[in-house]
C-alpha positions as CSV (number, residue, x, y, z in Angstrom):
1,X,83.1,115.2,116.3
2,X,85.7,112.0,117.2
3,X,82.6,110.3,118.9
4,X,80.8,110.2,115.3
5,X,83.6,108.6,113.4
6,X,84.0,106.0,115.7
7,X,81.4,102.7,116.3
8,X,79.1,102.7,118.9
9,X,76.8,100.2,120.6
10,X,74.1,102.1,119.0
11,X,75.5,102.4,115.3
12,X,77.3,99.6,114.6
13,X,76.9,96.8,117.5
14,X,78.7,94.0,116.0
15,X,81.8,96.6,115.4
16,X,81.6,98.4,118.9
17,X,83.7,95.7,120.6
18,X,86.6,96.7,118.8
19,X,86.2,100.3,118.5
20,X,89.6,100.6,120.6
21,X,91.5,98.6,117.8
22,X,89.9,101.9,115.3
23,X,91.4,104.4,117.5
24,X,94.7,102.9,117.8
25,X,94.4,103.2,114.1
26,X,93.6,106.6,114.3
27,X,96.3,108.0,116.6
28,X,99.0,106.2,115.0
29,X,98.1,108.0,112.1
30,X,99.8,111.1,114.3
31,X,102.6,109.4,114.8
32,X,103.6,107.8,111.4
33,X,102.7,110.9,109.6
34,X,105.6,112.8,111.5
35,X,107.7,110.7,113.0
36,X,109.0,109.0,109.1
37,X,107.3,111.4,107.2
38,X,107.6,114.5,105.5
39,X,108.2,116.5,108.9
40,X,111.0,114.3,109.8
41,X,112.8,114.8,106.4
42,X,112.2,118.9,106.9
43,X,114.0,118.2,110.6
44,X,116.6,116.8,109.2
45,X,117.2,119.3,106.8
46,X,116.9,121.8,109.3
47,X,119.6,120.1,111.3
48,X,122.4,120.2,108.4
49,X,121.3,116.9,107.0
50,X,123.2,115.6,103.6
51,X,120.8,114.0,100.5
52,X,122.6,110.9,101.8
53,X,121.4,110.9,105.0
54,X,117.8,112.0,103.8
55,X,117.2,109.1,101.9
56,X,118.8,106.9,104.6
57,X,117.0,107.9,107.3
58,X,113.9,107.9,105.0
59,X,114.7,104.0,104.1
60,X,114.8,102.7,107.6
61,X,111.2,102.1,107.2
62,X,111.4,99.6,104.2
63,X,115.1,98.4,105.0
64,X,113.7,97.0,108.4
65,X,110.9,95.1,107.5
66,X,112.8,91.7,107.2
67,X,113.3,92.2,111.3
68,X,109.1,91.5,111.0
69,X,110.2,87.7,109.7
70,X,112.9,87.3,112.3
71,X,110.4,88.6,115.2
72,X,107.5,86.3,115.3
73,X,110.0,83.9,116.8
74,X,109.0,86.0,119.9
75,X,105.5,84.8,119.5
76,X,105.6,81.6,121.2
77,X,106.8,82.7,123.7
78,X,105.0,86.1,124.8
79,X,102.8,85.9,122.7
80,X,100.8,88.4,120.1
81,X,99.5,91.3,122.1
82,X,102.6,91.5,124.4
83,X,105.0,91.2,121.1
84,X,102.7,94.2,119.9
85,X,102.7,96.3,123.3
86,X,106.6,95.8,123.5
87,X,107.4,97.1,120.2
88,X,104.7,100.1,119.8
89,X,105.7,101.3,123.6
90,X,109.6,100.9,122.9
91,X,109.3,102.8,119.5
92,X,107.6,105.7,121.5
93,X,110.6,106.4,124.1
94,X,112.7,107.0,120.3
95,X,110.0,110.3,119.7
96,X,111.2,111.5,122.8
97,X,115.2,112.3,121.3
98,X,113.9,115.0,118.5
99,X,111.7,116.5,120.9
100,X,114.9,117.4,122.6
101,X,116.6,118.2,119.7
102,X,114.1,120.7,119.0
103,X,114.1,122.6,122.5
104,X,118.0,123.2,121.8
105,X,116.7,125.0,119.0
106,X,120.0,125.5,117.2
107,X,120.7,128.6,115.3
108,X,123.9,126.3,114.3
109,X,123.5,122.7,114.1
110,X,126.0,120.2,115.4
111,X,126.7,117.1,113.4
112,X,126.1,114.9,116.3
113,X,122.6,116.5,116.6
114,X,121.5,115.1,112.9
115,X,123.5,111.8,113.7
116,X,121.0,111.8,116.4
117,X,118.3,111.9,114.8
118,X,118.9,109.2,112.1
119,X,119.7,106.9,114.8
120,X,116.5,107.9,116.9
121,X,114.6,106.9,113.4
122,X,116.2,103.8,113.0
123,X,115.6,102.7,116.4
124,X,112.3,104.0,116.3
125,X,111.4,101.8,112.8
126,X,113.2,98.3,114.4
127,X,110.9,98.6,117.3
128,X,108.2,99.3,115.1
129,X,108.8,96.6,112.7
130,X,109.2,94.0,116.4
131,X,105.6,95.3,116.9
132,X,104.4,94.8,113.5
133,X,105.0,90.9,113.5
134,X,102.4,90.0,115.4
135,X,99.8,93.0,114.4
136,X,98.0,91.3,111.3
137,X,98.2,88.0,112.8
138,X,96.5,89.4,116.1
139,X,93.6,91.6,114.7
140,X,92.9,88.4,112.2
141,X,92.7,86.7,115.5
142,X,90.2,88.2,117.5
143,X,87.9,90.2,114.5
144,X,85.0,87.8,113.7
145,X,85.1,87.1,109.6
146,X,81.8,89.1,109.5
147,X,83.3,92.6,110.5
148,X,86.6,92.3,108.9
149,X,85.9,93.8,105.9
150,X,84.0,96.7,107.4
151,X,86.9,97.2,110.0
152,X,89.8,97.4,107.7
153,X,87.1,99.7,105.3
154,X,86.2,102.2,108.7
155,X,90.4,102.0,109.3
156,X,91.3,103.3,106.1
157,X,88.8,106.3,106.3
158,X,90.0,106.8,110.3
159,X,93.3,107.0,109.2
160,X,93.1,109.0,106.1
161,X,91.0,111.3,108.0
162,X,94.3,111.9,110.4
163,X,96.6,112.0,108.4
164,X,95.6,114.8,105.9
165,X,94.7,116.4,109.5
166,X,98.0,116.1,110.7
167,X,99.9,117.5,107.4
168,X,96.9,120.5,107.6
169,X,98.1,121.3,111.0
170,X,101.4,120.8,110.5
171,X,101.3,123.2,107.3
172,X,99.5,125.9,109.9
173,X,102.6,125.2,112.7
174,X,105.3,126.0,110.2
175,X,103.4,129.2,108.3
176,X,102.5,130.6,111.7
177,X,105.8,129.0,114.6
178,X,109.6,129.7,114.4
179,X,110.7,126.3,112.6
180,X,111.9,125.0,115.8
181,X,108.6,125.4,117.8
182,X,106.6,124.6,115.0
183,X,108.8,121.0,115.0
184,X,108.5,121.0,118.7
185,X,105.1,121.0,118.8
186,X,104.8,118.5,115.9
187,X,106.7,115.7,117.7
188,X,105.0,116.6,120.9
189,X,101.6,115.8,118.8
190,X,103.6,112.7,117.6
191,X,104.6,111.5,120.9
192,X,101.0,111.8,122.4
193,X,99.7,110.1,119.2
194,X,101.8,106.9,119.8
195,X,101.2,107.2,124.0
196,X,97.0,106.8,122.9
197,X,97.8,104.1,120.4
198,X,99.6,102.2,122.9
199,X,96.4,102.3,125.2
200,X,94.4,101.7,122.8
201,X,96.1,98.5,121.8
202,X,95.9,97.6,125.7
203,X,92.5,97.5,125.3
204,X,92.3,95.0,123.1
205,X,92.3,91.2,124.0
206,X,94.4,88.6,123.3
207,X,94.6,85.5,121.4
208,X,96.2,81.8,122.1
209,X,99.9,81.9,121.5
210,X,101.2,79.7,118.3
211,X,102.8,76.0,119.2
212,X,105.2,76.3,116.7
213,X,106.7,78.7,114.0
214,X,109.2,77.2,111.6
215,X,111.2,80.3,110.6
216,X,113.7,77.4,109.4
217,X,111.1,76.6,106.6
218,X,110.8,80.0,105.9
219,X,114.3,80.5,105.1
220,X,114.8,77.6,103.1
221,X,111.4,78.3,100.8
222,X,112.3,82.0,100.3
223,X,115.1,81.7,98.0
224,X,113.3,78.9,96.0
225,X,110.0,81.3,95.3
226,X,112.1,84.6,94.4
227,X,113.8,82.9,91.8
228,X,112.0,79.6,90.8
229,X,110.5,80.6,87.3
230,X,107.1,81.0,87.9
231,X,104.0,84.0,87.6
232,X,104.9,85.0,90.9
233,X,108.7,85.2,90.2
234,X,107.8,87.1,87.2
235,X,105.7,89.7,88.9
236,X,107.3,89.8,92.0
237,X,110.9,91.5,90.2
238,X,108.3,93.6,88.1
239,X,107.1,94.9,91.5
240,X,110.6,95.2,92.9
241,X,111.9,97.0,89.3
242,X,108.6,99.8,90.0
243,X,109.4,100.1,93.6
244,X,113.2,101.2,93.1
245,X,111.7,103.4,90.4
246,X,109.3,105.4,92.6
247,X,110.1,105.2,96.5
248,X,112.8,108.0,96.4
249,X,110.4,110.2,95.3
250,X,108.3,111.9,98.3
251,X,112.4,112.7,100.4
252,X,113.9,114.4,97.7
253,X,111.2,116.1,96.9
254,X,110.8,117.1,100.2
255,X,114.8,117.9,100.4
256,X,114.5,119.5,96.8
257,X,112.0,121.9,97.9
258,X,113.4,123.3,100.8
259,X,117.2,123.4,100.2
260,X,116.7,124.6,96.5
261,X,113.4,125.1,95.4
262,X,112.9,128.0,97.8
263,X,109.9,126.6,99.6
264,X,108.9,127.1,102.9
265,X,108.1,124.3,105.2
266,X,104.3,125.2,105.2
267,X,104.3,125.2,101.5
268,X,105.8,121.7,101.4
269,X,103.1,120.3,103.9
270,X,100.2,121.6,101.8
271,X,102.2,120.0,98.7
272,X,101.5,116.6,100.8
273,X,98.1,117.2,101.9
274,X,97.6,117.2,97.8
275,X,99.5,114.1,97.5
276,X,96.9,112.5,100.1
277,X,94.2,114.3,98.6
278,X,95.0,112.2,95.3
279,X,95.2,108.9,97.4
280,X,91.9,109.1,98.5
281,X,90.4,110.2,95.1
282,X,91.7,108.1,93.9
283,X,90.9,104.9,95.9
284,X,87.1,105.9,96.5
285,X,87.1,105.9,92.2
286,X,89.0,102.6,91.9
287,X,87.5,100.6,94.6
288,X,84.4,99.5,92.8
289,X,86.6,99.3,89.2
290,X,89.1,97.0,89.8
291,X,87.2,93.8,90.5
292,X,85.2,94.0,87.4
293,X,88.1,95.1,84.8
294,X,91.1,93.2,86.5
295,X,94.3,94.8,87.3
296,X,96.4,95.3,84.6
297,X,94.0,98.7,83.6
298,X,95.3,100.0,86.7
299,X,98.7,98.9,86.5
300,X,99.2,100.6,83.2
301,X,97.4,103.9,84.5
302,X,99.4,104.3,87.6
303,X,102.4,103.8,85.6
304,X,101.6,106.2,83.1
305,X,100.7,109.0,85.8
306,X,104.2,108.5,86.9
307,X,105.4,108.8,83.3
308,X,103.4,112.3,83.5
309,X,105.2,113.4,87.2
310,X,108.2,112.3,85.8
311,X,108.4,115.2,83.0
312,X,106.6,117.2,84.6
313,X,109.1,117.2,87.6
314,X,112.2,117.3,84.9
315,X,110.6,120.8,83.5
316,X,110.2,122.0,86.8
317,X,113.8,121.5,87.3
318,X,114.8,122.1,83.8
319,X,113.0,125.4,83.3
320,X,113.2,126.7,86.9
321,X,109.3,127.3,86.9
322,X,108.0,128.6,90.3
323,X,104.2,128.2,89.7
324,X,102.9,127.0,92.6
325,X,100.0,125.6,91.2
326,X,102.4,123.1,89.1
327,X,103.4,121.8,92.4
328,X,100.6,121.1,94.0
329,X,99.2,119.3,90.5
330,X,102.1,117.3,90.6
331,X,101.8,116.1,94.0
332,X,98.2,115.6,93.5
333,X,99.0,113.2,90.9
334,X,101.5,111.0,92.7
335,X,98.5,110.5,95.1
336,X,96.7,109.1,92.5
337,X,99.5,107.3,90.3
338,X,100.3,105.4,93.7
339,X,97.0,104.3,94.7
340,X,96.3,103.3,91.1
341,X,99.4,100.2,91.6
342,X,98.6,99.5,95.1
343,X,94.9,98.6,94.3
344,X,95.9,96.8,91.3
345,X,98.9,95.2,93.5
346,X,96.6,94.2,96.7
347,X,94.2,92.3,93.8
348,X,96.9,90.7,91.9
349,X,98.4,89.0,94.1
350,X,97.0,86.3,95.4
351,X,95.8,85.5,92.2
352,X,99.6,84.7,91.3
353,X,100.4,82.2,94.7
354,X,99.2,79.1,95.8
355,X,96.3,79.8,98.5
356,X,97.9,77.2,100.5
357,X,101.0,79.3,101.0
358,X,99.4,82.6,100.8
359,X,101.1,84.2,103.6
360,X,104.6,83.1,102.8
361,X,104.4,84.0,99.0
362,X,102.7,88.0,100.3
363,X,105.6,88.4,102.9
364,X,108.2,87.5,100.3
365,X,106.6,89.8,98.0
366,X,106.5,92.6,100.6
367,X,110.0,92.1,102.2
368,X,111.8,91.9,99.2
369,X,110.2,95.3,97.3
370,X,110.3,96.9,100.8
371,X,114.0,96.4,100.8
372,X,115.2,96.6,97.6
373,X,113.2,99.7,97.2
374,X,114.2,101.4,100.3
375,X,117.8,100.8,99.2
376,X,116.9,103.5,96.2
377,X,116.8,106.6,98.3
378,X,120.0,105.5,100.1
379,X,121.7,105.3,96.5
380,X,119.9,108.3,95.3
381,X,120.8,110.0,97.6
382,X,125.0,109.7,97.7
383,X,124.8,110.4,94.5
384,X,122.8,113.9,94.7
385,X,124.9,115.2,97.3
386,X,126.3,118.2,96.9
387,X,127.4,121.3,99.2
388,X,126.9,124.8,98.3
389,X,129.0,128.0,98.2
390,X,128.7,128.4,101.6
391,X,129.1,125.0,102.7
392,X,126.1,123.7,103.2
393,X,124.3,120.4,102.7
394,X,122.9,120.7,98.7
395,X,121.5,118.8,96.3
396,X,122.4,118.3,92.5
397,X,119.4,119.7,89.9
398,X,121.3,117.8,87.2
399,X,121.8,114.6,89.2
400,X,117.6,115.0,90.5
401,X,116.7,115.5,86.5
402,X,118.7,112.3,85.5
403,X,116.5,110.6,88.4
404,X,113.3,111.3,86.8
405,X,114.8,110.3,82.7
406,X,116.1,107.2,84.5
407,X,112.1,106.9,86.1
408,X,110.5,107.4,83.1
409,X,112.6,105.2,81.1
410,X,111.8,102.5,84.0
411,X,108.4,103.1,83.9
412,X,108.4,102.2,80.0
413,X,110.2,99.0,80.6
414,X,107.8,98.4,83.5
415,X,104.6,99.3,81.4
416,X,105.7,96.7,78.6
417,X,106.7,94.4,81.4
418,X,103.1,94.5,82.8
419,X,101.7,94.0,79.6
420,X,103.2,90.5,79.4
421,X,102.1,89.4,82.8
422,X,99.6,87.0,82.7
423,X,96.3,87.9,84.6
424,X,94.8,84.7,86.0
425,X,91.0,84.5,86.2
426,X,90.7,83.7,89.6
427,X,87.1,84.5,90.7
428,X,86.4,84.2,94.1
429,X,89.8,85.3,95.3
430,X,89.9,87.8,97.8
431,X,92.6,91.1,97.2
432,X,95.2,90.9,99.8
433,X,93.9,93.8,101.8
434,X,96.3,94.6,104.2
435,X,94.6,98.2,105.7
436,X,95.7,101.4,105.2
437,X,97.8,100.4,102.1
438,X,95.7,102.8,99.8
439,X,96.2,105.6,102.5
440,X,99.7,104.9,102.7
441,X,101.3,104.8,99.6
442,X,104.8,105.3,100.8
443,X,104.8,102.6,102.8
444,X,102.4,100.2,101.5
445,X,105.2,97.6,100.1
446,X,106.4,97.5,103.9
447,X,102.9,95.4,105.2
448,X,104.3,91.9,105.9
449,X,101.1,89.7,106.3
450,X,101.7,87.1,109.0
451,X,103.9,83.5,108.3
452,X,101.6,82.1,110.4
453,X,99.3,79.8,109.1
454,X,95.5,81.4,110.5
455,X,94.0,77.7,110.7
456,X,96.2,76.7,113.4
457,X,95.9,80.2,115.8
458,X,92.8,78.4,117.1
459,X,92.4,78.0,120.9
460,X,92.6,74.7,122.7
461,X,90.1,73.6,124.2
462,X,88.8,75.4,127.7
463,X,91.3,78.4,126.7
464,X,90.0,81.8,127.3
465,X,90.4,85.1,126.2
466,X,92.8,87.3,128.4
467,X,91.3,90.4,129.5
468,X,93.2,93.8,130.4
């Protein structure tokens, strides 16, 4: 079946060059989808793991992404594809450490084995986020302009298509493997998922390193755009305000789930294949809507959904209901509540920056809702720990209820918030589509386009391409 999915000379000859630049995208869908996803956040819990460090180990993700800015000072001097290679093949050696943690197979966990963990996560996101400086910038590079649009389209699918895959099978591992196999086996799929993507990317050639990056510029702009009155300044904290709102939401659900909802590992998985379910819905309906009726329609809709999952989560916890079917509705409408603002996000944008600092005013945008709204699980979290009779790792019900008044009280504010924003009509701008973003909902604020102005990433005369 793989063959079909993926561009051939024969079906798409203007594509087939690149095909290996599809399959990276495919495999790393293995590897995100269980290495900081809901798998890890079962491991963890499995290991003795605190709401605390749950929602810290969830965060690394978003806390990181500033290290994109400070790493494409790297690109001058090795350049995009080994910046790339070096931070996808370093992050792989960090999948190896729960792999061993799950052959010890603990009947009692040690401290130092979730410790482990957490720091084999954070290591594994720095190198990741080293990697992912140069990643737009290089596929902008060598993709002619007339197979972009189809690429980043045909990586979406690819990647959606893996990851609901992944949670399916990883569902099947945990209903029908001890938890410890079952986990084994997951990271082993992990492992070999990031191992192919690095190939893959090998395959791929390079592009002429930049002259010159002024990161000193960058600096010095940054704190001038987040706070200059302006549209952008104005949508920019709206963005922030909804991320802090909604990013703790997939962990402790997760952590919930498990440590007091009475769940089984299986169960939670199939919970996430509905969230996913919902994200692709959803973006199939939207994609053809949200160019003709603007983005505030779709602002206020996503926002509303999350009004919905916010009671509907507080009953849950309130009533002690144990339909599943409530469950996997609710999760299916996350899916669709987050797809609903990142569409709406990735075309209102640009619409609010100057096109001749387009990639400064997105990476601002993403770095500073990336961080400030990974710093909401880590909060969250020391907050809604608890231990329980026997002395284990809890969580507070009362503390997770007062999360979702406080999210639907923010989700007002947010709503009324939106309504004032101005929409600009700005035909002919193109959405700042960044791949994968609808796909990925929980970390679609983490995409840092490249600082690097595009215009100047052309070769000098006589270069060539480097081969591999």
């Amino acid at each position: 079946m793989l063959p079909t999915l993926f561009p051939t000379a024969k079906n798409d000859p203007e594509l087939a060059p690149f095909r290996a630049a599809l399959v990276f995208g495919f495999f790393n869908a293995l590897t995100w989808q269980i290495g900081i996803g809901t798998p890890m956040v079962l491991f963890a819990q499995h290991l003795g793991a605190s709401s605390f460090q749950v929602g810290l180990a969830y965060s690394f993700v978003f806390l990181l992404t500033p290290v994109q800015v400070l790493a494409t000072a790297l690109l001058p001097r090795y350049g995009f594809k080994r910046v790339s290679l070096g931070g996808w093949g370093a992050r792989s050696v960090f999948l190896a450490v729960p792999v061993a943690l799950a052959l010890l197979a603990p009947a009692t966990p040690r401290p130092w084995m979730v410790n482990t963990l957490i720091w084999s996560v954070f290591l594994f996101c720095l190198f990741r986020s080293i990697g992912a400086a140069a990643m737009t910038s290089w596929f902008y590079g060598f993709l002619p302009e007339k197979v972009r649009g189809r690429y980043f389209a045909s990586d979406q699918m690819l990647s959606g298509i893996a990851g609901v895959g992944t949670l399916i099978a990883c569902s099947a591992l945990f209903a029908l493997l001890p938890i410890y196999t079952a986990l084994l086996v997951q990271y082993a799929i992990s492992l070999v998922g990031s191992t192919l993507s690095y190939y893959e990317l090998k395959k791929l050639p390079d592009i002429e390193k930049p002259e010159k990056i002024s990161l000193g510029s960058v600096l010095r702009d940054t704190p001038r755009h987040m706070f200059a009155p302006s549209e952008f300044r104005s949508y920019l904290w709206c963005a922030v305000t909804f991320a802090v709102l909604t990013t703790s939401i997939p962990p402790f659900a997760a952590y919930y789930l498990a440590v007091a909802g009475g769940r089984t590992p299986g169960e939670i998985m199939l919970f996430e294949v509905f969230r996913f379910s919902g994200v692709i819905l959803g973006a199939a309906l939207l994609r053809r809507q949200i160019d003709a009726r603007g983005a505030r329609p779709f602002f206020l809709t996503g926002l509303g959904l999350y009004g919905v999952v916010a009671v509907s989560w507080w009953l849950y916890l309130d009533q002690g209901w144990s339909v599943l079917s409530l469950l996997f509705a609710i999760y299916f409408v996350v899916g669709l509540a987050a797809v609903c603002w990142n569409v709406a996000n990735l075309n209102y944008l640009p619409k609010v920056v100057p096109s001749e600092e387009r990639a400064l005013f997105v990476s601002i945008h993403g770095a500073v809702t990336s961080c400030l709204g990974g710093l909401s699980p880590i909060l969250w979290g020391l907050v809604m720990k608890t231990t329980g009779p026997d002395g284990a790792p809890g969580i507070s019900t009362a503390v997770f209820q007062l999360y979702f008044v406080v999210m639907l009280a923010g989700v007002i504010l947010v709503g009324w918030w939106v309504r004032r924003l101005p929409e600009p009509l700005a035909s002919g701008v193109e959405p700042a589509l960044l791949g994968q973003e609808w796909l990925r909902p929980f970390r679609a604020a983490a995409s840092l386009v490249n600082l690097i102005d595009p215009r100047k990433l052309g070769r000098r005369p006589g270069a060539t391409e480097k081969k591999d």
